[in-house]
C-alpha positions as CSV (number, residue, x, y, z in Angstrom):
1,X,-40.8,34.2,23.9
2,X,-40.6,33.1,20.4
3,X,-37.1,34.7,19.8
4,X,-35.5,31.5,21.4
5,X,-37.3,28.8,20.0
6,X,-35.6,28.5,16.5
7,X,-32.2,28.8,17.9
8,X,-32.9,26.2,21.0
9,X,-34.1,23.8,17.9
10,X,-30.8,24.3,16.1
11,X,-28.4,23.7,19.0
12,X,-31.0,20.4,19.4
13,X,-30.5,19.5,16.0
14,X,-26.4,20.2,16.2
15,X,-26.2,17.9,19.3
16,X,-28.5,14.8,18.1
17,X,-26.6,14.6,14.6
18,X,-23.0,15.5,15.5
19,X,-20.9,17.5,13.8
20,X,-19.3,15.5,10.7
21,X,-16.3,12.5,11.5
22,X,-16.3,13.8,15.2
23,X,-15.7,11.2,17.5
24,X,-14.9,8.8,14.6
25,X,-11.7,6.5,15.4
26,X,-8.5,7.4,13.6
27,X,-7.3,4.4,14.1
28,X,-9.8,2.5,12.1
29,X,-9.1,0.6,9.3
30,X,-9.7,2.1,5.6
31,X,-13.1,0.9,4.1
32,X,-12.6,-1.7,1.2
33,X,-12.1,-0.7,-2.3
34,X,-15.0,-0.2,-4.0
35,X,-16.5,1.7,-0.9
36,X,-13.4,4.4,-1.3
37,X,-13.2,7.5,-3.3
38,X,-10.9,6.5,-6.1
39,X,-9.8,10.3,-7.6
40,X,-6.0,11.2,-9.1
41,X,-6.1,13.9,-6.2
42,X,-7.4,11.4,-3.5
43,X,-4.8,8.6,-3.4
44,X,-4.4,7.1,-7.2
45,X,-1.6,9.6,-7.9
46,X,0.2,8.2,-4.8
47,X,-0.4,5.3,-5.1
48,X,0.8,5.6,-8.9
49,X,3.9,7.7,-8.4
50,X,4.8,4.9,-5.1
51,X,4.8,2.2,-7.5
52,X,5.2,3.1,-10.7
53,X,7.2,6.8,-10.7
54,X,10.7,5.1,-10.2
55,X,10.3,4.0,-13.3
56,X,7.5,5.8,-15.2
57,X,8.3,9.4,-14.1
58,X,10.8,12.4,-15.6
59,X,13.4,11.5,-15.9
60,X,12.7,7.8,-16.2
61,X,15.0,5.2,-15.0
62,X,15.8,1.6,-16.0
63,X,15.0,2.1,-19.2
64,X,11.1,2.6,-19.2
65,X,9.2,3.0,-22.1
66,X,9.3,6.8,-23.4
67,X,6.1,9.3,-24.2
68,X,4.3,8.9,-21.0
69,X,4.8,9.1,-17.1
70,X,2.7,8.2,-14.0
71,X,3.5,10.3,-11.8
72,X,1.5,12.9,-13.6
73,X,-2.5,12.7,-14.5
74,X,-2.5,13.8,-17.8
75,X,-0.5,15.8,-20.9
76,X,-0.7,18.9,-19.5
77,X,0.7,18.2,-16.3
78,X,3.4,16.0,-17.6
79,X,4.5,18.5,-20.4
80,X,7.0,17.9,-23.3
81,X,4.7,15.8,-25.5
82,X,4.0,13.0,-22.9
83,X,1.2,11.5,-21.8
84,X,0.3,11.0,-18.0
85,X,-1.8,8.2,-16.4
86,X,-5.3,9.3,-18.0
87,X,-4.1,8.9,-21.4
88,X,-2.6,5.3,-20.8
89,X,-5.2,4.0,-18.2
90,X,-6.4,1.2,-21.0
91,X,-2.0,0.3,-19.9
92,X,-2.4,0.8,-16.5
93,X,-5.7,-1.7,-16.6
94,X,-3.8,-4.2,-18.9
95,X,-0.7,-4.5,-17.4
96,X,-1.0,-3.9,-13.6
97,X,-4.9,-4.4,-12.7
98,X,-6.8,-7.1,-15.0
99,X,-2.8,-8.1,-15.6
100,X,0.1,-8.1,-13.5
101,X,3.2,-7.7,-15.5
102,X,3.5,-4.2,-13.8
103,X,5.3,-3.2,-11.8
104,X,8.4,-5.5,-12.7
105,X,9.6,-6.0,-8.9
106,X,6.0,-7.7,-8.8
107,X,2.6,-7.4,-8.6
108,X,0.5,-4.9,-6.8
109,X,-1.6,-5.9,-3.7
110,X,-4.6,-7.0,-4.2
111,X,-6.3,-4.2,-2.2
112,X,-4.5,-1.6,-4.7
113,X,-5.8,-3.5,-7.9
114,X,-8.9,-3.4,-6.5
115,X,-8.7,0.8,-5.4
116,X,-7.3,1.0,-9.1
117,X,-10.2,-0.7,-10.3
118,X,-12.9,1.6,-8.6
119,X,-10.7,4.5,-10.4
120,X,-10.8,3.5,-13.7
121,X,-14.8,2.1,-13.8
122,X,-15.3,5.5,-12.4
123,X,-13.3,6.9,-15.6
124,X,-10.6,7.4,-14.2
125,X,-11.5,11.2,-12.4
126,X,-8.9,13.4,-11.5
127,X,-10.6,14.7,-8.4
């Protein structure tokens, strides 16, 4: 009699807690900023390469500033000698988060400061 007890208390325990983001709408919107995981691998990198690779990427147009590129998350992924977006996130802070000379067509939204924000207090994690 006892052989069905621990398995009738783990279906019990599968169908009172659900089973992860079952159920949850996919049409909801995005949670704000600083309640989002701000990694390189989990939306900084595209969000980086949408609005800053035109310029900041290999090889760089317009006439960006050489030795780094932001479409890459550090030296060794950006290779020849440059530096990617962990090496120059004291830039990224100054010029397109806390400032907002960057990007030149104008500034990034607010809500993409803000994610950018959460990634570098985080220290700016790769993922």
């Amino acid at each position: 009699m006892r052989g069905w007890l621990l398995p009738a208390i783990g279906l019990l325990a599968l169908a009172a807690g659900g089973c992860g983001d079952y159920g949850s709408d996919p049409n909801a919107p995005p949670p704000p900023p600083e309640e989002r995981l701000a990694t390189w691998n989990d939306g900084v990198g595209d969000l980086l390469e949408r609005e800053c690779g035109l310029c900041h990427s290999d090889p760089a147009a317009f006439g960006a500033p050489g030795g780094f590129r932001l479409d890459r998350y550090n030296a060794a992924d950006a290779g020849g000698g440059l530096l990617g977006a962990y090496e120059k996130r004291d830039r990224i802070d100054a010029r397109a988060v806390s400032g907002t000379s960057m990007p030149p067509s104008g500034p990034l939204s607010d809500e993409d400061r803000a994610y950018l924000r959460v990634w570098l207090d985080a220290g700016a994690p790769e993922g």
